[in-house]
N, CA, C and O atoms as CSV, one atom per row, in Angstrom:
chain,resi,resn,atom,element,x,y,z
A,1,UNK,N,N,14.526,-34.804,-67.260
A,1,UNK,CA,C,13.893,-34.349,-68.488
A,1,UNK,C,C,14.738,-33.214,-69.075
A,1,UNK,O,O,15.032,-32.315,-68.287
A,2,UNK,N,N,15.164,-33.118,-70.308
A,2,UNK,CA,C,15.958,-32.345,-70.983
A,2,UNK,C,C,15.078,-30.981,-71.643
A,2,UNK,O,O,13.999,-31.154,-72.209
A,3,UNK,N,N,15.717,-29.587,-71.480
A,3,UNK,CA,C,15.127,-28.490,-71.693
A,3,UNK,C,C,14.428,-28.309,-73.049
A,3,UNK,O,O,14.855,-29.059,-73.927
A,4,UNK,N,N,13.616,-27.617,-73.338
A,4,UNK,CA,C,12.755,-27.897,-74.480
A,4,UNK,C,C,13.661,-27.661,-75.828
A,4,UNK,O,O,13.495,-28.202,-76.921
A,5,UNK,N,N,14.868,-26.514,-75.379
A,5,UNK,CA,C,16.067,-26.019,-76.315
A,5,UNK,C,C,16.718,-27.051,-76.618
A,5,UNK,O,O,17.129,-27.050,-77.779
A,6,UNK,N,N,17.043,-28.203,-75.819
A,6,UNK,CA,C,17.977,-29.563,-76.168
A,6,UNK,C,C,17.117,-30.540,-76.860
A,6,UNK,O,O,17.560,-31.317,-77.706
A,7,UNK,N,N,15.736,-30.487,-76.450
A,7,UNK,CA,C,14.883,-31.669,-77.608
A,7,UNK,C,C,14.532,-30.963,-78.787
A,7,UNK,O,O,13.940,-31.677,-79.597
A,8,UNK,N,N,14.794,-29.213,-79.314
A,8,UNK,CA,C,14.911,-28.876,-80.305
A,8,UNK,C,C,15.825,-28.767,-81.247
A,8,UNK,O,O,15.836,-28.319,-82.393
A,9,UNK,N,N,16.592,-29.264,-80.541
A,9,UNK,CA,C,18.422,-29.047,-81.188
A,9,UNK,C,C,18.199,-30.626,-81.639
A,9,UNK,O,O,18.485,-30.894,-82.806
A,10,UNK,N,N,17.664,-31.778,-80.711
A,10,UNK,CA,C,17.667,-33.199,-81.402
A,10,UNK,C,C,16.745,-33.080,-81.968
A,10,UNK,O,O,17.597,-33.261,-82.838
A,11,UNK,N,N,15.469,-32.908,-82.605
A,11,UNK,CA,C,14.744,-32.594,-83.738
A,11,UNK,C,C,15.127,-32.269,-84.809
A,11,UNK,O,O,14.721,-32.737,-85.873
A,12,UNK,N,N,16.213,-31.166,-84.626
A,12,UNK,CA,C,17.085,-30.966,-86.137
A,12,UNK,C,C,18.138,-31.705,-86.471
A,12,UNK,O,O,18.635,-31.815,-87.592
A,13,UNK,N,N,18.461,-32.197,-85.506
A,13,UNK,CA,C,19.718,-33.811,-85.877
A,13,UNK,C,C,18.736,-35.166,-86.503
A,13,UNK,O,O,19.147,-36.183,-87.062
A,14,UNK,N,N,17.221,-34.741,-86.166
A,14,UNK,CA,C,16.678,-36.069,-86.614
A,14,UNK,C,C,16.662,-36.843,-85.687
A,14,UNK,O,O,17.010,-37.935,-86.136
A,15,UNK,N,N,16.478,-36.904,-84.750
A,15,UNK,CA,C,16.407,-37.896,-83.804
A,15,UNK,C,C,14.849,-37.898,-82.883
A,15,UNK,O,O,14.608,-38.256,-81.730
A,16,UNK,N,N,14.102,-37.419,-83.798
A,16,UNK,CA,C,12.491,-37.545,-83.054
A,16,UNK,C,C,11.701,-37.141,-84.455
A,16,UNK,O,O,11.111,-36.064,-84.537
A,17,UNK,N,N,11.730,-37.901,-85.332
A,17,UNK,CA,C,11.340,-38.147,-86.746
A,17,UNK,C,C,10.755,-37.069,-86.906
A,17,UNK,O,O,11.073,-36.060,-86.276
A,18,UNK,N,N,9.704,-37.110,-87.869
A,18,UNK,CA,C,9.201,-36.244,-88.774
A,18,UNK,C,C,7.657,-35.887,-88.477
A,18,UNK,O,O,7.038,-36.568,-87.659
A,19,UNK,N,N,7.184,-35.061,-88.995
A,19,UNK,CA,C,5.609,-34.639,-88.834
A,19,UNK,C,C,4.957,-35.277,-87.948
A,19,UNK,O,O,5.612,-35.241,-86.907
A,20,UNK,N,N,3.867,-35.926,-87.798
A,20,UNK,CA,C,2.948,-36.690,-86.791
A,20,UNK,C,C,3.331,-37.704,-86.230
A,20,UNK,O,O,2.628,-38.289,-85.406
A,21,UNK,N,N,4.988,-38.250,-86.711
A,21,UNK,CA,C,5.327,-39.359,-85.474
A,21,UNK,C,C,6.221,-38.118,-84.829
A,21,UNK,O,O,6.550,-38.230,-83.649
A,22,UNK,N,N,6.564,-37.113,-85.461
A,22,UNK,CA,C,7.223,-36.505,-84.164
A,22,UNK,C,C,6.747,-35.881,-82.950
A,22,UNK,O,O,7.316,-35.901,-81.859
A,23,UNK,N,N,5.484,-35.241,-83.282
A,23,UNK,CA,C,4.409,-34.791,-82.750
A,23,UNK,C,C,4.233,-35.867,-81.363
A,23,UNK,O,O,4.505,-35.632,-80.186
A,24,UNK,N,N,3.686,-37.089,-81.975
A,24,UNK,CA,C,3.449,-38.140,-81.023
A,24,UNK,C,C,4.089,-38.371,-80.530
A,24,UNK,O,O,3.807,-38.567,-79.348
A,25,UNK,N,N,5.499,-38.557,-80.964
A,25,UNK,CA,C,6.812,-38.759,-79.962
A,25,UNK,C,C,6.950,-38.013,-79.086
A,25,UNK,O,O,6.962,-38.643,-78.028
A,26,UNK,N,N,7.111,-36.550,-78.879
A,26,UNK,CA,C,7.188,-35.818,-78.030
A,26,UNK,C,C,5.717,-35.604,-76.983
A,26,UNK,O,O,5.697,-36.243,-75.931
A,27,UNK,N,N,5.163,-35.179,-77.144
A,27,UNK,CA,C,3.782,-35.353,-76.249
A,27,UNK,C,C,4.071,-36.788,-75.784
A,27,UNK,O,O,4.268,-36.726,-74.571
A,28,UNK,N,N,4.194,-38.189,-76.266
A,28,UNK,CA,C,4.276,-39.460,-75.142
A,28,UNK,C,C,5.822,-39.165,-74.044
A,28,UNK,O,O,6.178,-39.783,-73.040
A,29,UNK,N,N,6.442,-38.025,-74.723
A,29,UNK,CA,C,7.466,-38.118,-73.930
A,29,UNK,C,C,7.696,-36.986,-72.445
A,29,UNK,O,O,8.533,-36.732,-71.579
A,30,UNK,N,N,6.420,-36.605,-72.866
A,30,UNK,CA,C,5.724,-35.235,-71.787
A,30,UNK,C,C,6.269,-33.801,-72.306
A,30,UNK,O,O,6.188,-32.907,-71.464
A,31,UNK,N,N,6.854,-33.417,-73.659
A,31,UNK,CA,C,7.084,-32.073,-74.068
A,31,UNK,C,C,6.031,-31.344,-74.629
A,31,UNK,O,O,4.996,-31.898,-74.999
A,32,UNK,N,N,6.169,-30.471,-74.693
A,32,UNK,CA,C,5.030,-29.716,-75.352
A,32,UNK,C,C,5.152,-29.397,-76.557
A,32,UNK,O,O,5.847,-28.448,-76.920
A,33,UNK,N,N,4.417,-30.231,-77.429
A,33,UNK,CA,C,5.124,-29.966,-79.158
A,33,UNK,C,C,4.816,-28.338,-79.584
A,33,UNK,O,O,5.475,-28.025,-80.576
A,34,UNK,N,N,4.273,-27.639,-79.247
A,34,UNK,CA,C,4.127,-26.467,-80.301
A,34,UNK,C,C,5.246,-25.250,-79.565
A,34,UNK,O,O,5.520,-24.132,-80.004
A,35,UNK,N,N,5.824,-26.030,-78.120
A,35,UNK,CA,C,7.054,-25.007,-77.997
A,35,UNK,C,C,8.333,-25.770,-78.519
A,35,UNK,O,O,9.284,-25.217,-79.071
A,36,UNK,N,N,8.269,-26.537,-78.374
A,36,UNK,CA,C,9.487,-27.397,-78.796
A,36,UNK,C,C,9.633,-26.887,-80.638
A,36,UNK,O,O,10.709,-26.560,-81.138
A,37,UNK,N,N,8.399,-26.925,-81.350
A,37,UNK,CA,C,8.415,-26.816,-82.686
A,37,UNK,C,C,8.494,-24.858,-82.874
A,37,UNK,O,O,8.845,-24.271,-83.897
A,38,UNK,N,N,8.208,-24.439,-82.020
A,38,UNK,CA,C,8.588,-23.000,-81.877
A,38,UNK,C,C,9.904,-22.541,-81.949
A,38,UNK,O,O,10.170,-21.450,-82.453
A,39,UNK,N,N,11.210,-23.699,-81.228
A,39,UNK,CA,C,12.108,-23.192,-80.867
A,39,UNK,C,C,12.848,-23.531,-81.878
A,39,UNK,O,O,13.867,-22.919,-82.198
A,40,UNK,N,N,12.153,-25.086,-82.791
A,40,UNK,CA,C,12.834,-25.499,-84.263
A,40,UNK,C,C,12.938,-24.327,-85.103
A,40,UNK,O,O,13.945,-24.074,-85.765
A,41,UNK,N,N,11.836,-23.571,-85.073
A,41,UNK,CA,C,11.179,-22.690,-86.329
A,41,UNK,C,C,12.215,-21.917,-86.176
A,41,UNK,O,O,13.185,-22.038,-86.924
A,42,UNK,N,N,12.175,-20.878,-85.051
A,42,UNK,CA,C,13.286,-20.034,-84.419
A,42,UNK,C,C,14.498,-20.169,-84.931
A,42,UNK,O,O,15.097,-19.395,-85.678
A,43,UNK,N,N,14.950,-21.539,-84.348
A,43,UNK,CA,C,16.898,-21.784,-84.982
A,43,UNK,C,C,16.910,-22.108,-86.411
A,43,UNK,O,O,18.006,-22.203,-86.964
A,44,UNK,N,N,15.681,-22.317,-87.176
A,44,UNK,CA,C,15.887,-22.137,-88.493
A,44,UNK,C,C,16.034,-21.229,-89.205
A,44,UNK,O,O,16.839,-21.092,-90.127
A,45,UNK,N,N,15.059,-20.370,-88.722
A,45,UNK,CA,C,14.698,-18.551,-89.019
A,45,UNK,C,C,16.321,-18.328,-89.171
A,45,UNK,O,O,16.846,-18.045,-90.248
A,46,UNK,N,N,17.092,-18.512,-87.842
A,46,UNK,CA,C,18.180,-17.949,-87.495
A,46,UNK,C,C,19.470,-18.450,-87.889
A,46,UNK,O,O,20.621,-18.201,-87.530
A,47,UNK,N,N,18.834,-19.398,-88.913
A,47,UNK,CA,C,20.298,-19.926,-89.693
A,47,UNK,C,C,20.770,-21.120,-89.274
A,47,UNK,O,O,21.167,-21.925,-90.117
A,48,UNK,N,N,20.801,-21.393,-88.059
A,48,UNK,CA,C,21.069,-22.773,-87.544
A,48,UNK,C,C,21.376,-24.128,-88.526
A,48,UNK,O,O,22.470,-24.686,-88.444
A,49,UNK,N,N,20.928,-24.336,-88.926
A,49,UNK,CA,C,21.252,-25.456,-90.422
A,49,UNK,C,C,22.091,-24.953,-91.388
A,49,UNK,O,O,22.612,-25.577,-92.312
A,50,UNK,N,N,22.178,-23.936,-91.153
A,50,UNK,CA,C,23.274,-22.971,-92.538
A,50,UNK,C,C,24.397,-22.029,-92.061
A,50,UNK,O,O,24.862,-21.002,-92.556
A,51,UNK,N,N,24.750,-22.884,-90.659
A,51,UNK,CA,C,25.727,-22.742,-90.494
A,51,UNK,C,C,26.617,-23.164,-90.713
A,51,UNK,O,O,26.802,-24.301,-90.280
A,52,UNK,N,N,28.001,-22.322,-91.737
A,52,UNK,CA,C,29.208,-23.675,-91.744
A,52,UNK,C,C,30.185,-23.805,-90.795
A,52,UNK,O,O,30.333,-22.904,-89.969
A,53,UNK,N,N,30.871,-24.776,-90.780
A,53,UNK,CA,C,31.502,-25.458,-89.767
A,53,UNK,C,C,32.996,-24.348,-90.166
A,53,UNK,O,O,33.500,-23.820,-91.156
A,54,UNK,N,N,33.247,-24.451,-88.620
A,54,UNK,CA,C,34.300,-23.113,-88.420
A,54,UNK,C,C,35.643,-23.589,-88.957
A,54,UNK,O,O,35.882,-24.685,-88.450
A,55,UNK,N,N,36.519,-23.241,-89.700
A,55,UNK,CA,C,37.730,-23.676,-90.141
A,55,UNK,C,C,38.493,-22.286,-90.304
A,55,UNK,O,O,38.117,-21.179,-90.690
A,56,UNK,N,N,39.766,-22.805,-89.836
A,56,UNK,CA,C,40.998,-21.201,-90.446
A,56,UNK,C,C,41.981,-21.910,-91.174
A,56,UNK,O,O,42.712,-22.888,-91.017
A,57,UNK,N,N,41.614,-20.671,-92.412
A,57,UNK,CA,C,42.797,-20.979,-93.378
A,57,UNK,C,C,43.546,-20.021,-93.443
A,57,UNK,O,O,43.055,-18.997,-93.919
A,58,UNK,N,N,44.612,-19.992,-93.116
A,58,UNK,CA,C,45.838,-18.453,-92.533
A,58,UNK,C,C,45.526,-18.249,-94.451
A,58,UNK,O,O,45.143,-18.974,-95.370
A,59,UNK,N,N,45.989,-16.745,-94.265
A,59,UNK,CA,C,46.353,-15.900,-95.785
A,59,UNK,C,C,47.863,-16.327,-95.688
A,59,UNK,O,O,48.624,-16.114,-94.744
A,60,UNK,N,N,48.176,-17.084,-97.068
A,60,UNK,CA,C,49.538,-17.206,-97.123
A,60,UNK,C,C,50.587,-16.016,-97.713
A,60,UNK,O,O,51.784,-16.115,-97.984
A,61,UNK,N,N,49.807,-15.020,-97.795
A,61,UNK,CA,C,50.633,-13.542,-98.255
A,61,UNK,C,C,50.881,-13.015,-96.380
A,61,UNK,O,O,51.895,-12.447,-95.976
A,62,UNK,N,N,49.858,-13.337,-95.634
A,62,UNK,CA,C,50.438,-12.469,-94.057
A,62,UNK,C,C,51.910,-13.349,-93.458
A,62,UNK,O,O,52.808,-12.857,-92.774
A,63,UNK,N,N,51.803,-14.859,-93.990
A,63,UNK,CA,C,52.536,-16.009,-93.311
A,63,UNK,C,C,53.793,-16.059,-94.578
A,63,UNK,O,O,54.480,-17.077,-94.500
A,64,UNK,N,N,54.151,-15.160,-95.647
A,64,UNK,CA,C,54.674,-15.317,-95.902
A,64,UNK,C,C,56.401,-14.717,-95.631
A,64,UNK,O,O,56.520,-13.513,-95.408
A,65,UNK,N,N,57.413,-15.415,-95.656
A,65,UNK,CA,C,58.920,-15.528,-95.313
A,65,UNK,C,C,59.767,-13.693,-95.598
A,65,UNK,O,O,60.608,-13.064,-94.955
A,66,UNK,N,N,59.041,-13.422,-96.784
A,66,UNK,CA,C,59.252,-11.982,-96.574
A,66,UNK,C,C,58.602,-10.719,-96.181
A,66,UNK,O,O,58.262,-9.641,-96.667
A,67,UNK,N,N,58.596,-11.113,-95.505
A,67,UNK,CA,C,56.999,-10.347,-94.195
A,67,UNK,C,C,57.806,-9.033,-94.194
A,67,UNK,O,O,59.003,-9.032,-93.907
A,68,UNK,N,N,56.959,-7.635,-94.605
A,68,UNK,CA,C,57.284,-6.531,-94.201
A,68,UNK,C,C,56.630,-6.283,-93.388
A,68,UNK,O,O,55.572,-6.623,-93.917
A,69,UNK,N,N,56.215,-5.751,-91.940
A,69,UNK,CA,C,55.338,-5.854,-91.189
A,69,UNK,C,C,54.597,-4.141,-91.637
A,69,UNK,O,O,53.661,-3.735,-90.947
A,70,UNK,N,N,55.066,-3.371,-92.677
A,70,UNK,CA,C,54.651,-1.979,-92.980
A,70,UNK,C,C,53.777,-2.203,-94.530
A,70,UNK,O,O,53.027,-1.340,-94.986
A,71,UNK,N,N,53.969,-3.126,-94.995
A,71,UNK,CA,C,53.185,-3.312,-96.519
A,71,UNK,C,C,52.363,-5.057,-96.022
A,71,UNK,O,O,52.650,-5.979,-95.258
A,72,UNK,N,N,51.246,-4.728,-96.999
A,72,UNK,CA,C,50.084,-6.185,-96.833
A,72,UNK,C,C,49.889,-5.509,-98.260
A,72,UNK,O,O,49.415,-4.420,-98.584
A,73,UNK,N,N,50.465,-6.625,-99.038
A,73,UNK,CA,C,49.678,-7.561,-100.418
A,73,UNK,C,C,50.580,-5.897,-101.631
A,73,UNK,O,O,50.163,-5.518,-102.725
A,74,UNK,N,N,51.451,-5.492,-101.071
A,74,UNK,CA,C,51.847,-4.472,-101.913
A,74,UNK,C,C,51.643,-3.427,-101.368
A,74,UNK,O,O,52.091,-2.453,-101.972
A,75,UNK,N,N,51.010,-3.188,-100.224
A,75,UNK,CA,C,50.293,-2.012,-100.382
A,75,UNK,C,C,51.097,-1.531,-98.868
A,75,UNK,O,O,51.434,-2.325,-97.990
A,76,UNK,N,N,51.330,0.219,-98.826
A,76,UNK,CA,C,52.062,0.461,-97.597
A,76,UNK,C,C,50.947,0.426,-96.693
A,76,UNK,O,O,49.850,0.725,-97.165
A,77,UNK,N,N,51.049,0.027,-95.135
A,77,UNK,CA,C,50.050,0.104,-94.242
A,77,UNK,C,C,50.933,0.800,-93.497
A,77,UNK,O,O,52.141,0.562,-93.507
A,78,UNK,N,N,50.200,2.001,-92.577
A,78,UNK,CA,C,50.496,2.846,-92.116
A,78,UNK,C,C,49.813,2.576,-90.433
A,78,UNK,O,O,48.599,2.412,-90.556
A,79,UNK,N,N,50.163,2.505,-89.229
A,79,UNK,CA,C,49.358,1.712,-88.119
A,79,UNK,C,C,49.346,2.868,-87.146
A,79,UNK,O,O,50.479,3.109,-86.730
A,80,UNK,N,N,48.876,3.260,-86.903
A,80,UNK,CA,C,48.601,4.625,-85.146
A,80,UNK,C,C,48.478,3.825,-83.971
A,80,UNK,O,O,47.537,3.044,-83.831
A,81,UNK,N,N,49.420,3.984,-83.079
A,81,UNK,CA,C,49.035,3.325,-81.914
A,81,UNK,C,C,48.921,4.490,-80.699
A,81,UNK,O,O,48.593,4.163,-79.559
């Protein structure tokens, strides 16, 4: 049986339908719907769906060929180590 956190994570993929068939789905499947729907509420609260997908796009002024390693974008940078 999968933790109540993993049948809440497939609830938000859609994979245990909607309102009262989801309800029913889970209880025939032995979970406890109002924690399972607790933990939905939770990762929604917390952004979970509005998260975007992680991508890096380098700054092409740091990657660029005349790299002063003492100026960024014009400007002198001064570094303390």
């Amino acid at each position: 049986m999968k933790s109540n956190y993993d049948i809440a994570i497939e609830v938000l993929e859609g994979k245990w339908g909607n309102g009262s068939e989801r309800k029913e789905r889970l209880i025939k499947s032995g979970y406890n719907y109002d924690d399972v729907q607790g933990i939905v509420n939770a990762l929604i609260h917390d952004g979970y769906l509005n998260k975007p997908e992680q991508s890096v796009t380098p700054d092409p002024d740091i990657l660029s060929i005349d790299y002063d390693p003492q100026k960024y974008k014009g400007i002198q940078v001064n570094v303390i180590v």
